[in-house]
N, C-alpha and C positions, 0 to 999 in steps of 0.2 A: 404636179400631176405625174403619174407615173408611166413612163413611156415604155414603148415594144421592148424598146434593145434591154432595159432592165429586166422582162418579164424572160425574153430570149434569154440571156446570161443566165439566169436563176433554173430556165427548164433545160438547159445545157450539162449544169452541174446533175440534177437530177437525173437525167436520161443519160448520161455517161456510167452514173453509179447504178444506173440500172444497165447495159451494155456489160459492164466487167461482171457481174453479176450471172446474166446470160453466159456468156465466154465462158466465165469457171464452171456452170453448168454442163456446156457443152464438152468442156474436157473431162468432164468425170464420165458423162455417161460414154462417150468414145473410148477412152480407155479402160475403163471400166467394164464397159460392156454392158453399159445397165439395160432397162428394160422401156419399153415406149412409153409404158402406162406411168413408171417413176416421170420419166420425162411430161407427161402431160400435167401431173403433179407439179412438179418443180417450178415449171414454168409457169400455172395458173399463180400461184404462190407466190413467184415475181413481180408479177404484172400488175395483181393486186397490189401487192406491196409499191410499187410504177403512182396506181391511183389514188393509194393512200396518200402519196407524195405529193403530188398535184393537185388532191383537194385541200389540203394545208396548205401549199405556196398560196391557192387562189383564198383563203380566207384571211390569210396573213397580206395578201397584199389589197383584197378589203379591204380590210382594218388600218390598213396605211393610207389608202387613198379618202376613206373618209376624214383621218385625222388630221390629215396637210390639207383639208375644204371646212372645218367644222369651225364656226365663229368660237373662238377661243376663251372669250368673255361671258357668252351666255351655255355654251356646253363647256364642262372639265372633267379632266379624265380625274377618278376616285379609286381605279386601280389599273393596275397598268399591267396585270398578269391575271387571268381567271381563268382558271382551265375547265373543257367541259368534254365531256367522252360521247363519242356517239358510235352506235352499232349500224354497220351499214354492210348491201350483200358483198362489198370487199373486203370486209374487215371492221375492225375495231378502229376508230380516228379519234385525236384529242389535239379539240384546238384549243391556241392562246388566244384571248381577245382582251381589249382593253375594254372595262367599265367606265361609260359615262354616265353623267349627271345632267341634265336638260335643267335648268334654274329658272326656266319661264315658266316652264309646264310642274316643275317640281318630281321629274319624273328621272327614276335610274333606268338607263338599258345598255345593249351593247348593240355595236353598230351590225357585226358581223352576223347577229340573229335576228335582227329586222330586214336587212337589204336581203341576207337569201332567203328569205321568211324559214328561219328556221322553227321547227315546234316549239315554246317554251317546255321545261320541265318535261321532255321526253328524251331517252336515250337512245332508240330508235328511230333513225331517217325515215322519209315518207314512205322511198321506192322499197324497203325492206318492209314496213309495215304492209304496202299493197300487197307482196308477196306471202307473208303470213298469214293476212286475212283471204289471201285468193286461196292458198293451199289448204288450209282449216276451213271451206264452203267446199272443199272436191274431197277432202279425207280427215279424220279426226285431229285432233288440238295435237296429240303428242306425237302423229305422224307428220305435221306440219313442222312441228319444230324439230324433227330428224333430215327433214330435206334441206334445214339450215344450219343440219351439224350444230345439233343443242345450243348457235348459240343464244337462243333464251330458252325459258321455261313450258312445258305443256300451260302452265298456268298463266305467263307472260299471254299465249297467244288466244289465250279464253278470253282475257281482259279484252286485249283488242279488238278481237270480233263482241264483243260485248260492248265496247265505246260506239260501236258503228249504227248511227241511225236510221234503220230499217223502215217507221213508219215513213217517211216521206223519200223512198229513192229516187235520185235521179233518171229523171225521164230516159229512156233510150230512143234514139232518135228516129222520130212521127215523120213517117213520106208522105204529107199533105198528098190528099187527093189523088192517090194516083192510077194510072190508068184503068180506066172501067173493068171490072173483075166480073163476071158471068157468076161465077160459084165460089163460097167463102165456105170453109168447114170450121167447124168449132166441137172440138172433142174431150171427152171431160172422163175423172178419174180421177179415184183417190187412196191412197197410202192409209195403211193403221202402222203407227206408234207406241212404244212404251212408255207413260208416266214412271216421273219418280215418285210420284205415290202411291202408284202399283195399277191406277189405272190406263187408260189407252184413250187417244186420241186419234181425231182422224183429218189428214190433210189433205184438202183438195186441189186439185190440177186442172185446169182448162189450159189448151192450148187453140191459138187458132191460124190457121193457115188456107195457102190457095190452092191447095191439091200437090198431091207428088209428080215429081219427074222420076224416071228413070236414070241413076247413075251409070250402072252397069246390069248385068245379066241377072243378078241375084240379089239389087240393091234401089232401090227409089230413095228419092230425100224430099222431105217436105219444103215447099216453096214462102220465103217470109214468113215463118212460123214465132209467135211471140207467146208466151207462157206466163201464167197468173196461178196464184197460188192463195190458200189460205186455211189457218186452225180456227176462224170461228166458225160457231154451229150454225148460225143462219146464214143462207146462200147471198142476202142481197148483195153483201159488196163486191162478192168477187164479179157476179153476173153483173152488176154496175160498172166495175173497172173496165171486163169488155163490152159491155155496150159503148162506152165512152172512147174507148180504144179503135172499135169498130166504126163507130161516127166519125172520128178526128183524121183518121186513116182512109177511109175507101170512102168512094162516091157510093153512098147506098140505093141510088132509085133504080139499080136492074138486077143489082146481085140478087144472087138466091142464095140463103144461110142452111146449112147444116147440123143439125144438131146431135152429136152420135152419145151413146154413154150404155153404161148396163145396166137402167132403167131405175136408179135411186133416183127417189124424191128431189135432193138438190140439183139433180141435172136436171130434171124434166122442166124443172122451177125455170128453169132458161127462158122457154118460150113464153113466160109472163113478161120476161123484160125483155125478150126479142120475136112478138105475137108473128113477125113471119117467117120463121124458122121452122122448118121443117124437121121432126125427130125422128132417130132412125137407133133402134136397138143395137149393140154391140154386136156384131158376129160373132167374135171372140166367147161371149157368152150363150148364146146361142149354140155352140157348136157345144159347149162344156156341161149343159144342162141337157141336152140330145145326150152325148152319152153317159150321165149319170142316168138318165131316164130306160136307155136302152139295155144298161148295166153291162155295157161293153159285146153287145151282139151289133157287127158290123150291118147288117142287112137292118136291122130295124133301126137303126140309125140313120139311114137314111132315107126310110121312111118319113120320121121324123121331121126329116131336114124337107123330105118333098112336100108334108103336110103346112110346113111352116113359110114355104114358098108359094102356095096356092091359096093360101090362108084359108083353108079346110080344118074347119077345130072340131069338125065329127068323127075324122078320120083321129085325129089328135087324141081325140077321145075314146074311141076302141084301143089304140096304144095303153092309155093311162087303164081304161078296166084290166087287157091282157096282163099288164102288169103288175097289178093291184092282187089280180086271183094267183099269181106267182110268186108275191111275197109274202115269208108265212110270220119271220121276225116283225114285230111291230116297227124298229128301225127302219126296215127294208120299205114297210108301207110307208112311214114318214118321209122318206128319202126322194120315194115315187111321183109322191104328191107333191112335195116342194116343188121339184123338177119340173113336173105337169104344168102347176101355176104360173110358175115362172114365165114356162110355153106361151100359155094361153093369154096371158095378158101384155106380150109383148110380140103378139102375134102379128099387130096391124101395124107396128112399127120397124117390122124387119124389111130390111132392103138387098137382095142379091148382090146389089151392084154397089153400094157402101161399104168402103172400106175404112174401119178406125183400127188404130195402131195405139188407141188409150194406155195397155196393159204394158206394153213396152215403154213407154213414156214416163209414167209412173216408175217403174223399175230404172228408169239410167238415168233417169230428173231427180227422185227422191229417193226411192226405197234404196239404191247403192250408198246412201252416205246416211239413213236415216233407220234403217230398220232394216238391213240385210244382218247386220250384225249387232250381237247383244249389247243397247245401250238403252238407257233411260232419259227421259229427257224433261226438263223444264217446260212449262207453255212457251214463254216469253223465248226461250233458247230456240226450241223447236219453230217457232214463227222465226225469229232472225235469220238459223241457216237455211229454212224453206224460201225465204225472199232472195236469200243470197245466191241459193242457185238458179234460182230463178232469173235473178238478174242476170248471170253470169251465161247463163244457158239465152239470153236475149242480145247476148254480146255486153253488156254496158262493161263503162270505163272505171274502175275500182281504181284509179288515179284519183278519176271525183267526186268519188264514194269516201274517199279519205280524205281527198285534201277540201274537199267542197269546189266553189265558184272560185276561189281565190284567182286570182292574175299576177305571177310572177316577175318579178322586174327581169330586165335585158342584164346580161354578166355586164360585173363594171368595169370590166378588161375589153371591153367590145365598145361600149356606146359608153358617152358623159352624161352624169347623172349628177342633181341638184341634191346633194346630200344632206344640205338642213332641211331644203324642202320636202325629201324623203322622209326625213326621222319627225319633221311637224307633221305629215300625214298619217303616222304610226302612230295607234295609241290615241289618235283627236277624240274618241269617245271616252277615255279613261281620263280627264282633267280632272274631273271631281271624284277621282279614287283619293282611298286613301295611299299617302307616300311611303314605302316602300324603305328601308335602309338596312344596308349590308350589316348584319350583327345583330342585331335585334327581331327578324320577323320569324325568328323561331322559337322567340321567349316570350313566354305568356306573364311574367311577375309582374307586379305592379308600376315598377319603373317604367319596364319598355310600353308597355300600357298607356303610359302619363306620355312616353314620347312621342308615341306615333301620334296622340291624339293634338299633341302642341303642332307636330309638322305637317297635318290635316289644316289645320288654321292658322297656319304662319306663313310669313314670306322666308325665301332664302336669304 
């Protein structure tokens, strides 16, 4: 077993040679006179290189503490040097590990990428993957891999957010029940997109929330606000997920629902799957069709706005004639009209006192990463980064976005761990794969063919 005073001695050497390291730093920029920003350089540079050092002592001293516990008779080491490079936000690291052979299970592994569950077959750590895939759901593939100093590919980090399964994310975490809520707002709005086939798509945004507080003088924030998203053309799922969200969440037998939006079809579809919701037309739009209607004359504009708060559509309607005999382009009268209708049939659903903030929400949720700037986009793509911000904008954990449920063991420098009993729980569902061996599983001739299939049905 390998004790403190070994691990002490080993991190003595290391942090010494990182010490003179510093020191020679410190005398260059002193006499030198360098500059604070080199100095901040220098030292990041260090200290990386500090954690490089110590994630290698701890996997090299794994891989010892397994081999002086491992029943010698039913596991043997088959190599005793395997090098493997992994990209991590300190750096580049490349450990040695020994390959074993398990002869009960017929199974090769190494101990050092089971006990820290490291990835198989990925050259990127987990915490550097979160990072890639969080920066590529706030700004594009190739700005994402500029924030990690190229070192991978714009293409690298396409993959990654592309391996990420988006239909089922993990839940963000449901406040069962909680305290009785008087008034629930649900406010809805949607983004257009560019296909890469040349057409256009449209994504939709429900958010829902308990009303705004005030931060400061010039600033409210929305209270427990959760956001749902979606590119298919029928409303039911999304207005499903909140329904579901809203049951699972709030005691519903006193709240009052809100329902605000700029009066498409898919929002109003709301109050089918939430019949006691109350709807309430955008201001925002309302203010924006008042002055296309008034065609920028202040006073009749607020006319307008007094007709649409009394809900006077006579008055509404001497506007729309005044106007009508004042435009003489056919444009001008089409322009009028829309305008009008628009009015008039979102007349009974205006509310003074409703406030939505849809249009803005749309713009810092989606439209900044989706369609402020010229890109084109997949279905499939476009729904993955619409979930992701979404998710991201609901707080969730892109820890468990990537790594899943998993349960990471205790370092094996801390606590004692039953190392065969570890390595027989690794893999218990892969006994009936087929075995595995170094040399041959990248040849397809007939040979290796004949061999794997003898070591599929043979004993060791």
């Amino acid at each position: 077993m390998i004790t403190q005073e070994e691990i002490s001695s080993k991190l003595k050497v290391i942090i010494e040679a990182c010490v003179a390291k510093l020191s020679m730093q410190i005398l260059e920029i002193v006499n030198c006179r360098g500059t604070f920003s080199a100095a901040v350089a220098s030292t990041q540079k260090i200290v990386n290189d500090l954690g490089i050092d110590i994630l290698q002592l701890i996997c090299s001293e794994v891989d010892k503490a397994y081999d002086s516990q491992r029943d010698k008779h039913k596991i043997i080491v088959k190599h005793k040097c395997k090098m493997r490079t992994l990209l991590t936000s300190m750096g580049e690291i490349t450990l040695a590990r020994k390959l074993y052979l398990d002869k009960a299970q017929r199974r090769y592994f190494f101990a050092v990428d089971d006990l820290l569950s490291l990835e198989k077959n990925s050259r990127i750590e987990q915490n550097m993957k979160v990072d890639l895939i969080k920066n590529a759901t706030l700004t594009s593939y190739g700005k994402a891999s500029e924030l990690v100093n190229h070192k991978v590919s714009r293409q690298t980090v396409h993959n990654l957010v592309k391996s990420v399964k988006t239909a089922n994310l993990p839940e963000t975490s449901f406040q069962r029940k909680r305290q009785e809520v008087s008034e629930i707002y649900i406010e809805a709005d949607e983004d257009h997109i560019h296909l890469q086939n040349g057409n256009s798509a449209e994504v939709k945004l429900v958010y829902v929330h308990e009303g705004a507080n005030k931060v400061c003088k010039a600033r409210t924030e929305l209270q427990n606000v959760k956001y749902f998203v979606s590119l298919e053309n029928e409303p039911d799922k999304i207005w499903n997920d909140v329904a579901y969200y809203l049951y699972k969440t709030y005691s519903m037998s006193k709240a009052k629902l809100h329902i605000s939006g700029d009066g498409a079809y898919w929002i109003k579809y709301g109050k089918q799957i939430l019949p006691k919701a109350e709807y309430h037309i955008d201001k925002f739009h309302i203010q924006k069709s008042a002055t296309a209607l008034a065609k920028g004359n202040i006073k009749l504009k607020s006319q307008i706005i007094q007709a649409m708060k009394a809900k006077d559509r006579e008055a509404l309607k001497m506007v729309f004639k005044t106007q009508c005999k004042k435009s003489i382009e056919r444009t001008e009268r089409k322009t009028v009209a829309k305008n009008f209708f628009y009015l008039e049939n979102n007349i009974d659903t205006y509310n003074v006192r409703n406030r939505c903030s849809a249009e803005g929400h749309v713009s810092h949720v989606l439209s900044s990463r989706m369609s402020s700037r010229p890109m084109g986009w997949s279905l499939a793509g476009a729904e993955r980064i619409a979930q992701l911000r979404a998710y991201y904008y609901n707080k969730g954990d892109f820890m468990r976005l990537v790594a899943g449920d998993e349960v990471y063991p205790d370092t094996i420098l801390n606590s004692p761990i039953k190392y065969n009993s570890v390595v027989d729980n690794i893999g218990a569902a892969d006994y009936n794969r087929q075995a595995h061996v170094v040399g041959i599983d990248g040849i397809t001739d007939r040979i290796s063919l004949k061999l794997r299939k003898f070591l599929k049905f043979s004993d060791f």
